[in-house]
N, C-alpha and C positions, 0 to 999 in steps of 0.2 A: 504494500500500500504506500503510495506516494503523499508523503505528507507536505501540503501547502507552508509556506512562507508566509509568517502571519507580519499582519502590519501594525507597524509602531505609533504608537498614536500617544497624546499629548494626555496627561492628568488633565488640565480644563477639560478637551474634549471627552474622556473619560468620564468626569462628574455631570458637565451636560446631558450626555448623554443617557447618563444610569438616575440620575432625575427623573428625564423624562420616560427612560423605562419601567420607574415604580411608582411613575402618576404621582410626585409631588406636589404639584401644581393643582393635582383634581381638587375642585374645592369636596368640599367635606373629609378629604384626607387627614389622617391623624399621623403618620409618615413625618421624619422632618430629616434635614441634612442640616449638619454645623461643618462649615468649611469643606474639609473631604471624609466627615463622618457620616453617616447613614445610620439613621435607626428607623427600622422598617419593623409598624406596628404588626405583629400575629394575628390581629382581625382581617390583615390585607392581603398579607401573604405570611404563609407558616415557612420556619427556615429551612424545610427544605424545599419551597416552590423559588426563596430566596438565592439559593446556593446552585440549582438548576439555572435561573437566569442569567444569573453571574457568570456562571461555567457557560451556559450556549453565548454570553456577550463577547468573553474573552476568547474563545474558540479559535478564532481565526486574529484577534488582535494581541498586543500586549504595549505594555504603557511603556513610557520611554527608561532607559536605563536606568537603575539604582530605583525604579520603582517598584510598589507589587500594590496588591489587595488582600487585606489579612479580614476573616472572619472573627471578631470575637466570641466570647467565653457566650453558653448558652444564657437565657434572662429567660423569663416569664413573660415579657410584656412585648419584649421587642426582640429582632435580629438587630443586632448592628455590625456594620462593616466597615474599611477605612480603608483610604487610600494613604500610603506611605514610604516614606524612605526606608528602603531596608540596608 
């Protein structure tokens, strides 16, 4: 199997884009992002419908060097996720 050349793309456009893929913006969203934190309420999406979207976004992309996406520690209320320096 020939695996694809995935494309490097920018933290802003990374957080742009994973906003608008967990409906931040919807109004009545309970969802919020602090700078490049995500906490993604469990009424919206349960963490693993979170962790499926994450995995199909980055599939074919990855963010610029010395970056990644770290899951945090399980919550009751929320997934949250972060974009960081590693």
């Amino acid at each position: 199997m020939i695996q694809k050349e995935k494309q490097e793309i920018s933290v802003e456009k990374a957080i742009q884009d994973l906003h608008n893929l967990f409906g931040l913006d919807k109004e009545g969203s309970k969802s919020i992002r602090d700078d490049k934190t995500f906490m993604i309420i469990k009424n919206e999406f349960n963490r693993f419908e979170v962790i499926k979207k994450l995995q199909d976004y980055f599939k074919d992309k990855m963010l610029s060097a010395g970056w990644g996406c770290a899951i945090d520690n399980i919550t009751l209320l929320w997934t949250t996720f972060e974009l960081k320096q590693l």
